[in-house]
KOLRODO-697681 format. One record per residue (C-alpha): x, y, z; residue in three letters. Coordinates in steps of 0.25 Angstrom, whole numbers, padded with zeros to 4 digits, always signed. Each point is the difference from the previous one (the first is absolute). Last residue first. Layout:
N
XYZALA ...
This chain:
72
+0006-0042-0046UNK -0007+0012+0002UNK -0001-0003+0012UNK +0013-0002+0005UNK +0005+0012-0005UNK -0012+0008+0007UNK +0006-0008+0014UNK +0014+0002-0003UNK -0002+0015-0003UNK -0008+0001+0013UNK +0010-0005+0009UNK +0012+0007-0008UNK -0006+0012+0004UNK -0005-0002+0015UNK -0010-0007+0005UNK -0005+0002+0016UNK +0002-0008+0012UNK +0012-0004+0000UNK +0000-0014-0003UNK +0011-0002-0008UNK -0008-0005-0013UNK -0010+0009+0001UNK -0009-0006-0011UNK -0010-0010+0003UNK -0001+0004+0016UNK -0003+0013-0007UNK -0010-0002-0007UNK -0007-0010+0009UNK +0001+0013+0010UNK -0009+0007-0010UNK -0008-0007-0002UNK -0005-0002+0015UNK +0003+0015+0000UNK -0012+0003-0010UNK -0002+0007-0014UNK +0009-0004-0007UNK +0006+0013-0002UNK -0002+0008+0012UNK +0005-0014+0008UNK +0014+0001-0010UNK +0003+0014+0006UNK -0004-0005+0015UNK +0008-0011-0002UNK +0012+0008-0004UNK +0007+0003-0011UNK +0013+0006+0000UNK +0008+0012-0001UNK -0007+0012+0002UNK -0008-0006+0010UNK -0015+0002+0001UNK -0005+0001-0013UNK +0007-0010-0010UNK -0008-0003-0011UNK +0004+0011-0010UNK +0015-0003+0002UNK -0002-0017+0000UNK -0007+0004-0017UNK +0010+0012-0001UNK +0012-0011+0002UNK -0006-0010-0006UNK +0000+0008-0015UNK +0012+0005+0002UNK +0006-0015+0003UNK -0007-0006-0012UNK -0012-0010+0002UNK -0010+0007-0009UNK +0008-0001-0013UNK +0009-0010+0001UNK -0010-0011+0003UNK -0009+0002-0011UNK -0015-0001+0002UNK -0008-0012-0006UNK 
């Protein structure tokens, strides 16, 4: 079993949502999560599951929650 504390660290998350946000320097977008599922309909499931204030797009704290929520 994989140890918590050592892949869900804040550093660790932060090069992770770094490395996969393309077209905004700030967020992820659906057309960032499509290139990584492979398909908008994905995509989009994505991110009605983890935008919690429906922006549009998934920020930090978004993404951290979801990976901490995971591995839980």
């Amino acid at each position: 079993m994989i140890d918590k504390n050592t892949v869900v660290t804040e550093d660790n998350l932060r090069m992770v949502f770094a490395h996969f946000k393309k077209s905004d320097p700030n967020y992820l977008t659906v057309s960032d999560i499509s290139e990584l599922v492979g398909g908008e309909k994905h995509a989009l499931e994505i991110m009605k599951k983890v935008d919690d204030n429906s922006d549009g797009r998934i920020d930090f704290n978004e993404f951290k929650k979801m990976m901490e929520d995971e591995t839980t």
